[in-house]
N, C-alpha and C positions, 0 to 999 in steps of 0.2 A: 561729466568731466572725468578724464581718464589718465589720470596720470600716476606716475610714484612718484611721490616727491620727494626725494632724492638727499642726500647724503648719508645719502644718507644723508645729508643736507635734506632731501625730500624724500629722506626714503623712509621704508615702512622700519621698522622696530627690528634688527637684526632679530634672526632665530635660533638660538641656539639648542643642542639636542646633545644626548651621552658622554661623551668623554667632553667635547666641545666644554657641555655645562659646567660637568665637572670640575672643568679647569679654571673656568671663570668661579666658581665659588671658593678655591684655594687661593686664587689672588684674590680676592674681596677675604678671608681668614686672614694672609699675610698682610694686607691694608690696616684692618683691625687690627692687629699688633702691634704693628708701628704707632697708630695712634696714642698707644698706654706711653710710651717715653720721648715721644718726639714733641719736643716745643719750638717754638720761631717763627721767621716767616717759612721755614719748610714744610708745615702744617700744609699752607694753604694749596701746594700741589695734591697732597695727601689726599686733601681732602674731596677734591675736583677727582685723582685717579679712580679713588671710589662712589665716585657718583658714577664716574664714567662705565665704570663693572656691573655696577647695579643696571644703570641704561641697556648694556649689552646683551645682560641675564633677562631683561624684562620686566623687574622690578623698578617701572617708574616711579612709587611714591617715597620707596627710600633714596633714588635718584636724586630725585625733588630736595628730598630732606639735607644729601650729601650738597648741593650745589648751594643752599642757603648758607651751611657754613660756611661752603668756601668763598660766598660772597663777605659772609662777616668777617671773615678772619682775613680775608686779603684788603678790609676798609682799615684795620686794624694796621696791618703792618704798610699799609699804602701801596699793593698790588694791582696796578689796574690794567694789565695786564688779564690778570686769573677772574676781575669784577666782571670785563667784556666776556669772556669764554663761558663763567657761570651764567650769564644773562640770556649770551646766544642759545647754550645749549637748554638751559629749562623752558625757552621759548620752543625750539624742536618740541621738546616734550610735549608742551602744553598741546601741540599742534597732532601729533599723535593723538593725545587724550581730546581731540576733537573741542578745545578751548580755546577757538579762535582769536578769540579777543584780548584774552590773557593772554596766548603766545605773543601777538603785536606788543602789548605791554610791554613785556619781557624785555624784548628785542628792543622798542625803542628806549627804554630804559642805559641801555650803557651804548647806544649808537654814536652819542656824542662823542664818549672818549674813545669808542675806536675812531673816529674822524678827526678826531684831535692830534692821537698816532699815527695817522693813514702813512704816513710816509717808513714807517717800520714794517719790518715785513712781516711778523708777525699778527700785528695789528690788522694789514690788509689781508693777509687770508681769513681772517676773523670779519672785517666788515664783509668781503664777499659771499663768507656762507650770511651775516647778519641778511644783508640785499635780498640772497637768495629765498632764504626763509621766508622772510615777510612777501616777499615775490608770491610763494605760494600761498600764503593765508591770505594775501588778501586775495588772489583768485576766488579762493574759494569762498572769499565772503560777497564775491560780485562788485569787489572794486577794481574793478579792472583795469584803469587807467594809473590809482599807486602800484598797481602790481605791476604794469608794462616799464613804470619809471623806475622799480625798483629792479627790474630784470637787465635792462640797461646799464645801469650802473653796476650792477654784478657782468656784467659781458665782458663790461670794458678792462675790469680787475681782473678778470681771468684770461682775459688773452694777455694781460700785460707777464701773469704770472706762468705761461706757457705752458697748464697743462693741460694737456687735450680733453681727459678724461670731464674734469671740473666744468670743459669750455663746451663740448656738445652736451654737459647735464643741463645746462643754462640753455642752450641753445632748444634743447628737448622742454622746458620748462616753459620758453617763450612762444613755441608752438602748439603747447598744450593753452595756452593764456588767447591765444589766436582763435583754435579751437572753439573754446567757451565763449566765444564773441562770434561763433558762427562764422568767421572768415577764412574756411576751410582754403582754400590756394593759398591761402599765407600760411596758414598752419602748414602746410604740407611742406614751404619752402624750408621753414624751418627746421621739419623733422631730419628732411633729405639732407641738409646742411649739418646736421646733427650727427646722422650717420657716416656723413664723409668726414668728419672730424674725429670722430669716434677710431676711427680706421687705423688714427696714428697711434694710438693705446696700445700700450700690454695688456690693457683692464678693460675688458671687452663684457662687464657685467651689466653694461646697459640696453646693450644690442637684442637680448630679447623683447624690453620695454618699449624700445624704439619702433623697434617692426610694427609690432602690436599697435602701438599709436600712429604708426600711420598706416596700418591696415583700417585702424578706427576713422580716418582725416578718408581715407577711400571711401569706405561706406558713404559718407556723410556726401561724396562729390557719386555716389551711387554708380562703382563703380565692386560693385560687388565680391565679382569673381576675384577679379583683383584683393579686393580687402581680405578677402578669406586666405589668400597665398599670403599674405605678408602675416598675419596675425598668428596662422599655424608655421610656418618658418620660425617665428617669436619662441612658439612653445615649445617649436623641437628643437631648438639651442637648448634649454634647460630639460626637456624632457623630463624624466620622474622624479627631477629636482628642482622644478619649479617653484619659489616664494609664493607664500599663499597670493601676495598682491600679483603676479606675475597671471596665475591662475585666473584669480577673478576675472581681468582685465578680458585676456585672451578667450573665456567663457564668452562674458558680456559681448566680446566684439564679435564674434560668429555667431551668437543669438540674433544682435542685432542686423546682422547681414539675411540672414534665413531670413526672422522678420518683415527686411522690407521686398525681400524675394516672396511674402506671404504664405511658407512656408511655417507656418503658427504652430505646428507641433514639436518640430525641429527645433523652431526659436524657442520654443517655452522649455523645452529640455535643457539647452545650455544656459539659460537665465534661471533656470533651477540650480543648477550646477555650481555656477557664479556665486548665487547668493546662499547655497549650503557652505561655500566657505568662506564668503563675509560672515558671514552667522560666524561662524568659529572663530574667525581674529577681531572682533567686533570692531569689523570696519562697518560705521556707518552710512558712508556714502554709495559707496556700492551696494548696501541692502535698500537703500533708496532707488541707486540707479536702476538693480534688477527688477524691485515690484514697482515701480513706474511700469515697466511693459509688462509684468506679468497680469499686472491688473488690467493694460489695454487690451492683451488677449481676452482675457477674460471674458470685457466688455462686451468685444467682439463677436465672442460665442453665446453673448446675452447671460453666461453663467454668472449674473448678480450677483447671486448673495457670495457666490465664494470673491468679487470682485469688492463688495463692500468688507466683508472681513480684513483683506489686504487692502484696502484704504484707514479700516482704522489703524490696523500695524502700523501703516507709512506714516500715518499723520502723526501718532507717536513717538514715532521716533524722529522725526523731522521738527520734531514741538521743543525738544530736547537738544535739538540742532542748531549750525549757525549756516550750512549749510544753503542759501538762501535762494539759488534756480532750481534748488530740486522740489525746495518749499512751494514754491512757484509752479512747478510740473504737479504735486499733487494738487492743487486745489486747480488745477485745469481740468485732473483726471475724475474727481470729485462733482466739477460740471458736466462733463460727459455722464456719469453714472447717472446722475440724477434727473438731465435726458431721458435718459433710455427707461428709466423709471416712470417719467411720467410726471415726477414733482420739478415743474418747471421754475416754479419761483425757486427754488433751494439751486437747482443750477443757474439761474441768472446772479444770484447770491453770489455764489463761488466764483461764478466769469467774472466778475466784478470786483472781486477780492484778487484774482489772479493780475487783470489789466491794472489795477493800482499797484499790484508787487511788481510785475514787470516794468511800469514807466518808470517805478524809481532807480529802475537798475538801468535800463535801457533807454535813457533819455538823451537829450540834444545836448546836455552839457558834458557827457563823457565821452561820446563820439567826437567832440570839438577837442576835449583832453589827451586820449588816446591818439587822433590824429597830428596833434600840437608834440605829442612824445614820440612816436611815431618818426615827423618830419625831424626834428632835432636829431636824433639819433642817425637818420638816413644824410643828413648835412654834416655831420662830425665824421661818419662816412668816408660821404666823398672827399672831403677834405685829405683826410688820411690817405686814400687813394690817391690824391693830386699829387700828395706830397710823396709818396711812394713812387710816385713814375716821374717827379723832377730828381729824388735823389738816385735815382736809376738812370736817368737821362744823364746826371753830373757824373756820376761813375764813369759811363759810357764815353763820355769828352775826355775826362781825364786817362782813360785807358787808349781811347786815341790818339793825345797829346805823347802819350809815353813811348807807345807805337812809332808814332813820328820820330819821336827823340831817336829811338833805338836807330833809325833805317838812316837819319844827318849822321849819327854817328859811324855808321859802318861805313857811307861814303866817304 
């Protein structure tokens, strides 16, 4: 699963470095000031600005700490307004800190009262990052059919609120969600959709992410050469200012491309690369994605024991996890090892563990959901379209009626 998930709504943890920091710790100083004489309900912005400082510095746990107040102190003076905003955003967080479950929490926690505002505009760019968010966790938890309907329902608020930027992130969100379901031609529609929407921006900060994802959606339709131009396009937008996530991503996807060219030395190189700098942001998912293939090379080359060392890693870390197709991938690649070992029963074990984590994600009843969300969405659609080419069609009459007017009147 290859995505950023974005807002920074899904995105990774801004990074900040030298003067940047700097400055973010002089506004978190002047925050803390304010604090010593400011009473009211003005607190409760206060208190959210400096969550928000801490978030941007990387100090998620005093984040955490700033967003509870501002939850108590805006129940206090009846803000619920600042209640949604602290709820979305410590969900982000959660989601960062790989707390899937928690982040949902969070989020659905004050969903109500922003649906309760929805008609504020405030409110509604607050429930469409809430949609988005959860959009992404539950992906990642292999719910994929609340994540399709929650991506939906973020679509529709971001086209109403027009801005492109927000409306190809969703659009990239739900091709990544396509993706994970192995429905690579859909993925891909939506990537290319993504992109041409993308187009209408001043903030063309996704355009590298984008490539990449669908040089990734290439791969996977094994169109190689191809995927390797979109993915290195990706990296030379940012070039030696590439986000660690940006890096990973683009490693991973030219590993995996070498890979299936079976070009295994190449691939193990960039899947080193990859996961030497997940190791560094302790991005989990990616140091799962990478040793998943580093360990099939492995196999490959029959080098066991360095394949079983990197299966305890993964299982480790994946144990720790909510992560739950990649859970899935190792206890497949667990039965391959122990194949090629020789201990057939411990690999039927693991096949067997693996085919029970799979049906429960890949079963008949979320294919019927996902297709059920799916159609709804494709019929609300066309709808809009009808309706779009009848009030274009009434335009067109009446501009002809006028026409007419103008040409009785000259005679």
């Amino acid at each position: 699963m290859y995505l950023k998930a974005i807002t920074f709504s899904i995105s990774c943890l801004l990074m900040t470095t030298g003067s940047a920091f700097g400055q973010r710790l002089k506004a978190i100083d002047s925050l803390k000031k304010k604090l010593v004489y400011l009473e009211g309900p003005g607190i409760v912005k206060l208190y959210y600005d400096l969550a928000f400082e801490y978030y941007v510095s990387g100090d998620l746990d005093q984040a955490l700490r700033n967003l509870e107040l501002t939850r108590s102190s805006a129940l206090t003076f009846g803000d619920s307004l600042y209640i949604v905003k602290a709820g979305r955003m410590s969900g982000q967080i959660y989601r960062f800190q790989n707390k899937l479950n928690k982040s949902i929490s969070s989020s659905h926690s004050v969903l109500p009262i922003a649906l309760r505002h929805s008609l504020e505009r405030e409110y509604k760019y607050e429930l469409s990052d809430l949609y988005n968010s959860m959009g992404v966790v539950y992906t990642y938890l292999a719910k994929y059919d609340s994540a399709l309907d929650n991506y939906f329902k973020c679509l529709v608020l971001r086209e109403e609120e027009g801005d492109p930027y927000l409306h190809s992130e969703t659009l990239n969100n739900i091709g990544f969600l396509y993706y994970a379901l192995k429905s690579y031609p859909k993925a891909l529609v939506f990537y290319q959709r993504a992109l041409k929407e993308l187009e209408k921006s001043d903030n063309q900060d996704l355009k590298d992410r984008l490539l990449i994802n669908t040089g990734l959606c290439h791969n996977k339709l094994k169109q190689y050469d191809l995927a390797k131009s979109y993915i290195q396009d990706g990296l030379d937008i940012c070039d030696e200012q590439c986000e660690p996530k940006t890096l990973i991503q683009g490693y991973f996807g030219l590993g995996y491309s070498y890979y299936e060219m079976q070009d295994y030395g190449l691939a193990k190189d960039y899947f080193l690369k990859s996961l030497s700098v997940a190791r560094e942001v302790k991005d989990i998912q990616f140091q799962l994605e990478n040793l998943v293939y580093i360990i099939r090379i492995e196999n490959k080359a029959r080098n066991l024991e360095m394949a079983h060392e990197l299966l305890k890693e993964a299982e480790s870390l994946s144990r720790n996890s909510e992560f739950v197709s990649l859970q899935a991938e190792i206890l497949r690649e667990y039965s391959n090892f122990f194949n090629l070992s020789g201990n057939y029963e411990e690999a039927s074990r693991y096949q067997n563990l693996y085919i029970e984590l799979t049906s429960n994600v890949f079963n008949e009843k979320l294919l019927e959901t996902v297709s059920k969300v799916q159609t709804d969405f494709d019929q609300r659609e066309n709808m809009r379209t009808i309706r779009d080419k009848e009030l274009a069609l009434d335009q067109s009459r009446k501009l002809n009626f006028a026409i007419a007017g103008l040409f009785l009147l000259a005679g």
